[in-house]
C-alpha positions in Angstrom: -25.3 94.9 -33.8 -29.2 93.9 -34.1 -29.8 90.5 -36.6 -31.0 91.2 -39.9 -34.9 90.4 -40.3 -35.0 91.7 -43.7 -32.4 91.1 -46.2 -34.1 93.1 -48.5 -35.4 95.9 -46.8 -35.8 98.1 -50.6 -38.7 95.7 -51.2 -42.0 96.5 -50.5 -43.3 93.2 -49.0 -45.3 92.1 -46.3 -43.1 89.4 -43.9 -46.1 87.8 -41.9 -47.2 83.9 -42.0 -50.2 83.9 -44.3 -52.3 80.6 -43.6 -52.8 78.1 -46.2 -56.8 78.2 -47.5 -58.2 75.3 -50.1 -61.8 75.5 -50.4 -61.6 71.7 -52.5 -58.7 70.5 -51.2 -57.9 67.4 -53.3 -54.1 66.1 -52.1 -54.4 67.2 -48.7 -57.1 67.0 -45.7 -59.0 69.8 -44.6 -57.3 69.0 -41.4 -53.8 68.6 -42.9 -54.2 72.0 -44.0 -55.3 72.9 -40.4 -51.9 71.3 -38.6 -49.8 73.2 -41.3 -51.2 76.7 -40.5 -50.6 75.9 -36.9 -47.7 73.9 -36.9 -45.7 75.0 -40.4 -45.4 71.5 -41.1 -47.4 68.1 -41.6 -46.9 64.7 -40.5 -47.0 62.1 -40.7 -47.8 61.9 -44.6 -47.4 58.8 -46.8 -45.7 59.6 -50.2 -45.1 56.4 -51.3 -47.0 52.8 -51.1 -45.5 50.1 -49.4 -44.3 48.4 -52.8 -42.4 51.7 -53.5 -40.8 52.3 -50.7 -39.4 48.8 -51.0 -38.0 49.6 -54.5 -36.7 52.9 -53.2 -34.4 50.5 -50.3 -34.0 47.9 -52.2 -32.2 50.3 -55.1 -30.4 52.5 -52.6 -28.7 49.2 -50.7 -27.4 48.7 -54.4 -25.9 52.0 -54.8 -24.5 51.6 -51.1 -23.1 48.7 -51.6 -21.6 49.7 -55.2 -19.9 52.3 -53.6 -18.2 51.0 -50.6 -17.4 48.0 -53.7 -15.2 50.8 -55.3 -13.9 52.4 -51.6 -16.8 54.7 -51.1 -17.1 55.3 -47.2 -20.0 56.5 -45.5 -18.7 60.3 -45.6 -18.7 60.3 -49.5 -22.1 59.5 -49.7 
């Protein structure tokens, strides 16, 4: 049996890759934009400043340790 490339074959769509186009591009870089038409993806890319990130550990080593404190295991995460 052939794999499904359409599970919707009813619809009347077009399944290509469409590039992404941003005349003023304002979060992303004109080559960001380029790297994700030819590469589907984009990286690296900061989302969070240094101080964030910190708070972002530093509250998830809490909630690790809280668990495992009540018999949490790595698995239930």
């Amino acid at each position: 049996m052939p794999p499904i490339t359409n599970a919707l074959p009813d619809l009347d769509r077009t399944l290509a890759f469409f590039p992404a186009e941003a005349r003023n591009p304002k979060a992303l870089t004109s080559a960001q934009i380029k790297e994700y038409n030819e590469s589907g993806y984009i990286s690296p890319i900061d989302i969070f400043t240094a101080k964030e990130a910190a708070a972002n550990r530093e509250e998830f080593d809490f909630l690790i340790t809280a668990a495992q404190e009540v018999g949490h295991t790595g698995y239930s995460r």
